[in-house]
Each structure stands twice: as C-alpha cells, then as structure tokens.
C-alpha positions in Angstrom: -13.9 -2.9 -0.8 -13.2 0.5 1.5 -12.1 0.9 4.8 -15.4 1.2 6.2 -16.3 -2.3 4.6 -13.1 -3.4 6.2 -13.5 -1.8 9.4 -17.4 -3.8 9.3 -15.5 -7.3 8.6 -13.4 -6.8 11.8 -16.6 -5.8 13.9 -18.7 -9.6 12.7 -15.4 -11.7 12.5 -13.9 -10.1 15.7 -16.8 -9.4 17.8 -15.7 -6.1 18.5 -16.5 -2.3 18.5 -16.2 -0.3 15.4 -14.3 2.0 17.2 -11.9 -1.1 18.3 -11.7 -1.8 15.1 -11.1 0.9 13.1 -8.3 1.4 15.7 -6.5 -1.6 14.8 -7.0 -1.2 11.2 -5.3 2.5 11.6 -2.6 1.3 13.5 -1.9 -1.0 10.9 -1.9 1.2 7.8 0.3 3.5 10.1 2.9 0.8 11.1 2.9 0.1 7.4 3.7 3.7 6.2 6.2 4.2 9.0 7.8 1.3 8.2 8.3 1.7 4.5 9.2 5.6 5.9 12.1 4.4 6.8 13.0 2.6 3.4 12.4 -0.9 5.1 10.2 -3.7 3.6 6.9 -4.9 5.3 6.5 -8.5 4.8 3.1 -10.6 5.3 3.8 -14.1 4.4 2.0 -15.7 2.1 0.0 -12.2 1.4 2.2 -10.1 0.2 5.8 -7.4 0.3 5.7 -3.7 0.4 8.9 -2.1 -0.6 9.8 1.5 -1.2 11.3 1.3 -5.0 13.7 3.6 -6.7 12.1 5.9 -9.6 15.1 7.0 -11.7 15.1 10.6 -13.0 13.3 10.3 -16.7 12.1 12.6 -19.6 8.5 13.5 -20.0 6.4 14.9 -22.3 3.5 17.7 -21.5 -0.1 16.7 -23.4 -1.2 19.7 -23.7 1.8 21.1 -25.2 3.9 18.3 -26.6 7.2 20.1 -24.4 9.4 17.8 -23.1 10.4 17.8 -19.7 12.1 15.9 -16.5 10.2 14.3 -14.0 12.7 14.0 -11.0 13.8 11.0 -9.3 11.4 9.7 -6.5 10.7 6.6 -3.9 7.2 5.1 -4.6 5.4 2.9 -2.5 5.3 -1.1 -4.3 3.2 -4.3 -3.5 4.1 -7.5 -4.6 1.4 -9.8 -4.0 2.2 -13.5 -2.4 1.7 -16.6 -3.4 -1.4 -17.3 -1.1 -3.0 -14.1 -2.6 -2.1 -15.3 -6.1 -3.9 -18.4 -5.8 -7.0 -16.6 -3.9 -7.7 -14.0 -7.1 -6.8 -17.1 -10.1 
C-alpha cells in the first residue's frame, strides 16, 4: 500500500476531498517526524510505538574492498508494532 492508496481510503471511508485528505495524512506523517525530532515517543494504542533508538558507534567492513572501517554512532527511527496490529497480520 502507498500513500496515494492511503490517501484513496480516506476519500471512500471519509467522504472527503483528496486534497482534504492527503492533508490530514501529511500532517500526520509530519506530527510523527517532529515528534520523534525531538527524541520523544509517538504512541498509537493498540497499533503501535515509534521511538528514536540509539545506534552505538560499530566496525564495518567495505565489500568491495574487505577494509575495515567505523560507522558512527546515529538515532534511527523504530516501530514496534501493538498488540491489535499483531493479531491483525497472524
């Protein structure tokens, strides 16, 4: 599923415009990213929890050349799926 098939789902549940709707799904997606911006967790009950994790500095290895080198320390975006969403996809 992309946005656009999302953005179509809002329009027939919803009964509104696309442009309403793709409006509310952007807003969203940018609360989302603002929040977890700011290192804070966005929880949707029953759905899901996105966190910012922690990636520790580690050694990596170049395939094309076998060298060894260090991948630096970063925040990555996480999803941990709920338990509603668990049951949905068994």
């Amino acid at each position: 599923m992309t946005k656009d098939n999302l953005i179509d789902t809002l329009v027939k549940k919803m009964g509104i415009s696309k442009g309403q709707a793709s409006e509310y799904l952007s807003v969203l997606l940018e609360e989302i990213t603002k929040a977890l911006s700011r290192g804070e967790e966005v929880v949707l009950t029953g759905f899901g929890k996105f966190k910012v994790a922690q990636r520790k500095e580690r050694e990596g290895r170049n395939p094309k050349t076998g060298q060894t080198l260090k991948i630096a320390a970063k925040n990555a975006p996480v999803f941990k799926a709920g338990s509603v969403l668990k049951d949905a996809v068994k």
